[in-house]
C-alpha positions in Angstrom: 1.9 -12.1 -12.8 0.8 -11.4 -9.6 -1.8 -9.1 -8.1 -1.2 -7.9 -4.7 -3.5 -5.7 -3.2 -3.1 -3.8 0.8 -6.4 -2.3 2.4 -5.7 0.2 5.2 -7.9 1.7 8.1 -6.5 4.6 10.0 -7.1 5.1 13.7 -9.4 8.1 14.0 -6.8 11.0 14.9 -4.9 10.1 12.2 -4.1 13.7 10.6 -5.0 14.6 7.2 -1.1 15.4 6.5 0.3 11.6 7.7 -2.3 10.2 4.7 -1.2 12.4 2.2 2.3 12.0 2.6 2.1 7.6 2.8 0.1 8.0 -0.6 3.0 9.7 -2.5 5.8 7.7 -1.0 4.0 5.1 -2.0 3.1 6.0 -5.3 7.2 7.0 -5.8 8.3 3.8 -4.9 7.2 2.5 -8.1 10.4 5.2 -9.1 12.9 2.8 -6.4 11.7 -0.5 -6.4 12.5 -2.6 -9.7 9.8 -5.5 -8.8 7.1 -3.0 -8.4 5.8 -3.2 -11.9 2.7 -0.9 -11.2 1.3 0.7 -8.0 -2.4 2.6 -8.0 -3.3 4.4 -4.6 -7.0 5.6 -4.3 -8.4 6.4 -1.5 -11.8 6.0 -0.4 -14.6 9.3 -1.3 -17.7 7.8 -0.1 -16.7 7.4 3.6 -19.3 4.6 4.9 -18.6 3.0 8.1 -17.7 -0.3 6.7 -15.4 1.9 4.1 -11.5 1.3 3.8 -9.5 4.3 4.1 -7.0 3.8 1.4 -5.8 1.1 -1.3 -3.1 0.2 -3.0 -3.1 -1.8 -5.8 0.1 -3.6 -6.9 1.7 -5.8 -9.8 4.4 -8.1 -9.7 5.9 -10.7 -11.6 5.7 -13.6 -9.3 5.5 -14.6 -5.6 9.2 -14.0 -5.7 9.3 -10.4 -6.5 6.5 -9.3 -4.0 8.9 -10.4 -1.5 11.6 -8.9 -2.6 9.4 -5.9 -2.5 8.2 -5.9 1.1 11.8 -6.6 2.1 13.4 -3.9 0.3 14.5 -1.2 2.2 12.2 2.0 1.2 9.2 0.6 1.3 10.3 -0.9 5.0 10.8 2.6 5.9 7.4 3.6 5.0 5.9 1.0 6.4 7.5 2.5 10.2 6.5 5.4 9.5 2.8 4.2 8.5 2.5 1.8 10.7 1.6 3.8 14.1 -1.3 5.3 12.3 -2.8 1.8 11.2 -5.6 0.5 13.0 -6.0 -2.2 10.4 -4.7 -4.1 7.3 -6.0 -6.0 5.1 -4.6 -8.4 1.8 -5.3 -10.2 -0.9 -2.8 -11.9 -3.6 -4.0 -13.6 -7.0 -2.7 -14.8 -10.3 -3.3 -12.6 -13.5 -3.0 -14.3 -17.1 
């Protein structure tokens, strides 16, 4: 199994509206996406300056299927519509037993 978790920053005029909306497509795409095995969005309360807007936390079987994933075609699309309010990214991929 692999964990795959995505870190996002939003440029400051990002509205309030844009956020909610990426956090439930994203949550719905563990409804269209057979390698998606779990998906958890939080977002970030405490609001520091060092503080992360939003995560997602993700599950896959392998390297294999997190591919798949990114190249599959809905979550593509909400990664254009995301992506113009994204000041920054970032990743991190383990193993799980």
């Amino acid at each position: 199994m692999l964990k795959h978790f995505v870190m996002i920053k939003y440029k400051p005029e990002t509205p309030e509206a844009h956020i909610e909306r990426f956090m439930r497509e994203a949550q719905a795409m563990k409804n269209e996406i057979d390698e998606l095995l779990e998906i958890e969005v939080g977002r970030d309360v405490v609001k520091e300056p060092r503080s992360w807007h939003v995560l997602l936390s993700t599950l896959f079987v392998d390297e294999q299927a997190l591919k798949r994933y990114q190249a599959h075609e809905v979550h593509q699309a909400l990664m254009v519509f995301n992506g113009p309010q994204v000041e920054s990214v970032a990743v991190i991929d383990y193993p799980v037993p």
